[in-house]
N, C-alpha and C positions, 0 to 999 in steps of 0.2 A: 747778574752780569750779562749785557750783552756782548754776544762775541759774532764778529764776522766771519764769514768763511769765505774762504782764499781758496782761489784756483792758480794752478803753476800751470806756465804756459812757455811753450820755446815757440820762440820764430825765429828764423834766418833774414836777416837785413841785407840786404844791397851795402856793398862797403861803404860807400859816401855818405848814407845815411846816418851808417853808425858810427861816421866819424862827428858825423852833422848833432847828432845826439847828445854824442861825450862831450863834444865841446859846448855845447847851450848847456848842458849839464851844473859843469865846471865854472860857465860864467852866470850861471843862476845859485850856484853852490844849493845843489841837490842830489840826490842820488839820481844814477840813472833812471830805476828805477820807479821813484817819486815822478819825474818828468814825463816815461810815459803813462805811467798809469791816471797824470792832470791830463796829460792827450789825449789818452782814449775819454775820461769822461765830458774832456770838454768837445767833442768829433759825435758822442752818443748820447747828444740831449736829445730825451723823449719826448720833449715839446716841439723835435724840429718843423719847421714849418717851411715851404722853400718860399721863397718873395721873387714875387716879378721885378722885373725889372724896369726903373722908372720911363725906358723911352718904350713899353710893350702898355704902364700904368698909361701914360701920356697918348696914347695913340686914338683918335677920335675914328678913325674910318673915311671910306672914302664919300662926299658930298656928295656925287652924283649916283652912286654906286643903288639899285635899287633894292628897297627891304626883303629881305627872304618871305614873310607873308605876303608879297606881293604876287608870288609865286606857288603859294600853298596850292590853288585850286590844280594846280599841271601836275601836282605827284601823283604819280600810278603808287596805287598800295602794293605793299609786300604779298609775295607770292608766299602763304605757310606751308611749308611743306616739313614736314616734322621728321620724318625717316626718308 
């Protein structure tokens, strides 16, 4: 038999919220309960990846603007100074 192990947990809710809860609850016919705990695991997918955004995906640069190796030769190297 597999069995899960359950963790109990209290939080305090901001009243609006936990009005906001009961009622998707009520009109999902679920337990409170049941609602949040689809929340939390649909909020903690371990696959999350964040995605840019299409006008950051879209963004070509500026034409004129000149290429950063153009400017390699001018870097002064790092000073190492360890301690």
């Amino acid at each position: 038999m597999n069995r899960e192990t359950i963790m109990q947990i209290t939080i305090t809710l901001p009243q609006d919220l936990e009005q906001d809860l009961m009622r998707r609850s009520i009109q999902f016919n679920v337990s409170l309960q049941t609602l949040i705990i689809n929340a939390l695991r649909d909020s903690s997918d371990l696959n999350f990846a964040p995605e840019w955004s299409d006008i950051i995906l879209s963004y070509t640069g500026v034409s004129d603007f000149p290429a950063f190796e153009s400017y390699r030769g001018e870097l002064v190297p790092p000073e190492l100074e360890l301690f």
